[in-house]
C-alpha positions, 0 to 999 in steps of 0.5 A: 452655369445658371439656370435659365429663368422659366418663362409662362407659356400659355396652352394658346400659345402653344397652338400658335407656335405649333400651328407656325412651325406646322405651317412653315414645315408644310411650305418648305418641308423642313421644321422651323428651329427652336429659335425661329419659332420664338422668333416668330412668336414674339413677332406676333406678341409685338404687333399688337403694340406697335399696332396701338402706337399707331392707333394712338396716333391716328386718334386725334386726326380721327377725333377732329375730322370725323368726331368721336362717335364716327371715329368709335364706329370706322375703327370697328372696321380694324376689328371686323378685319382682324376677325376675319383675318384670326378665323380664316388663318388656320383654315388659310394655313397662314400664320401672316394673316395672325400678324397682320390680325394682331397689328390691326387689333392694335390699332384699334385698340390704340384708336379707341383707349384714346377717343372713347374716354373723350367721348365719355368724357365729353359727354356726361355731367360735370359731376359723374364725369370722373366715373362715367370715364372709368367705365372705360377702365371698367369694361376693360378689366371685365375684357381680360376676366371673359378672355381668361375666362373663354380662354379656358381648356375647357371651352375655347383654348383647346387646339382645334378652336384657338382661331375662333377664340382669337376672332372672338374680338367680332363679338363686341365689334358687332354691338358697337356697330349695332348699339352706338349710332343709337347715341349722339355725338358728344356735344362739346365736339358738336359746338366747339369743333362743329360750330352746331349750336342746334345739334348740341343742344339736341344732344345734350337734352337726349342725354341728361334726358330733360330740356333744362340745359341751359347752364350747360351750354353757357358753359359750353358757350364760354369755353367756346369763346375762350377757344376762338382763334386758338390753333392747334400746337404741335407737342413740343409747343406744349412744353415751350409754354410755361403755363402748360408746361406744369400740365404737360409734365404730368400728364407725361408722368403719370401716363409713363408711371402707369406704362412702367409700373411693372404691372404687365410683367406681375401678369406675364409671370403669375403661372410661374409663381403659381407653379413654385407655389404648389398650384397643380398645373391644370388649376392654374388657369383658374388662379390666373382667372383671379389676377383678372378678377382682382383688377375688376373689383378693384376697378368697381371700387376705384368708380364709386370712391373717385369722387369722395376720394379724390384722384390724387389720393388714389394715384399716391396710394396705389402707387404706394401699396405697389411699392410695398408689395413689389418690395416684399414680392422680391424679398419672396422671390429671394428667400423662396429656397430658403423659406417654404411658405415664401412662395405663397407669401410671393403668390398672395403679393401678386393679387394685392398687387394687382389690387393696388394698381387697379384701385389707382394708377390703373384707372387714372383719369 
């Protein structure tokens, strides 16, 4: 027989699966199996996903009918909601109120991963453009390092504080609703989609802080005739126009490249290879700090290079170093009992993996 794969578990998840099985037992009196504990886990896990698809599918409609800026600030109500759910759950003893916490922060998270880099997008100067968006990447990284950070046995990932570690998502929700509404609309929804010349060229003069816009707004301008009289395509009609077919196509590509590149498992499995790489077990929470750290800095490096670089430069590189780390991570991997530096060899391709995708496809924009 073959031995079963050793799969990471996390100490917050084992608070969740205990505080499951706890919940379950006290409801009916027996314990849940094994199996159904898993069950229940994987549900909780999936939710989040099915949540972003969702979320990304209600991005666009909020985009056009409420504009950037308001659809950033509604979709704070999905996170106030799923806080209150996470922090009220273990006191309410309902681990359903974790589920339907974890599909609301989906949709959030699907909501604002496609508005928020068009707000940005839209709002900053031609030549800043670039980096301005991978502010979004940015603080996105910076999220995983705090949530590995905070998540830490020592602070919140102990078993009495899991469910205020998991409504630690009120905290950022609480500043955008506090900090956004002291920033305009992006001024191309305001003129293209609104038709408010006034109201566009207010907010462009808040924003470049001066009053000399006009070249902007002649290009605003220009873009907004070339748009008259143009209805929005369903997505199949996309693709059935051979002048955007070639856009369509990428776009595609690159958004599923990023998806599949593996990049979520090298995560999911990095305490394993830490463990068979001699990390003590309570140490390996802090390596698993760096994975964290790595797609940071890397990030910080892609934002200032992008513009002398180039995007394309970057895709192909990264994209490039994964393969030649993925290939020599397996090759580890293969030849960890054979070899006993293999599995540090296996370790350091984690971080230069990591590093890899964080400089490229990570931040594709």
């Amino acid at each position: 027989m073959t031995e079963e794969p050793e799969r990471p578990v996390r100490p917050r998840t084992q608070h969740i699966q205990k505080f499951t099985n706890e919940t379950w037992q006290a409801r009916t009196g027996k314990p849940l199996p094994d199996h159904m504990v898993l069950l229940l886990w994987s549900l909780i896990v999936s939710l989040f996903p099915m949540g972003g698809l969702f979320g990304a599918l209600l991005a666009g409609p909020m985009a056009i009918k409420l504009g950037r800026k308001k659809s950033l600030l509604v979709n704070n109500i999905f996170v106030v909601a799923a806080a209150l759910l996470f922090g009220f759950s273990h006191k309410a003893g309902s681990f359903e109120m974790i589920m339907l916490g974890r599909l609301l922060m989906g949709v959030s998270a699907g909501v604002s991963m496609n508005v928020q880099p068009m707000y940005l997008g839209e709002s900053a100067p031609s030549e800043l453009r670039g980096a301005v968006a991978m502010t979004s990447a940015i603080f996105t990284a910076l999220g995983i390092v705090m949530g590995q950070v905070v998540g830490l046995r020592e602070l919140m990932g102990g078993p009495q504080v899991w469910s205020l570690l998991l409504a630690s998502c009120l905290v950022p929700g609480v500043l955008q609703l506090v900090s956004l509404p002291l920033l305009p609309e992006s001024p191309r929804y305001l003129l293209i989609d609104c038709g408010d010349t006034e109201a566009c060229l207010a907010a462009l003069q808040l924003l470049r802080g001066t009053q000399d816009v006009a070249e902007e707004m002649e290009e605003m301008e220009e873009e907004r005739a070339a748009c008259q009289g143009r209805q929005a395509r369903r997505p199949w009609e996309l693709f059935q126009d051979r002048g955007l077919r070639r856009q369509m196509t990428s776009l595609v590509v690159l958004g599923s490249a990023m998806e599949l590149c593996g990049n979520d498992s090298v995560y999911a499995y990095a305490s394993s290879v830490f463990r068979e790489a001699g990390v003590p077990e309570e140490k390996i929470q802090y390596a698993i700090i760096g994975t964290g750290s790595c797609e940071l800095f890397a990030t910080f490096v892609s934002c200032v290079v992008i513009e002398r670089v180039g995007r394309k430069v970057l895709l192909v590189g990264g994209y490039s170093l994964m393969t030649c780390w993925a290939s020599i991570f397996t090759a580890a991997l293969c030849l960890k009992s054979s070899f006993p530096w293999m599995p540090y060899l296996a370790m350091s391709c984690v971080f230069a993996f990591i590093l890899s995708f964080g400089i490229g496809p990570g931040e594709w924009v």
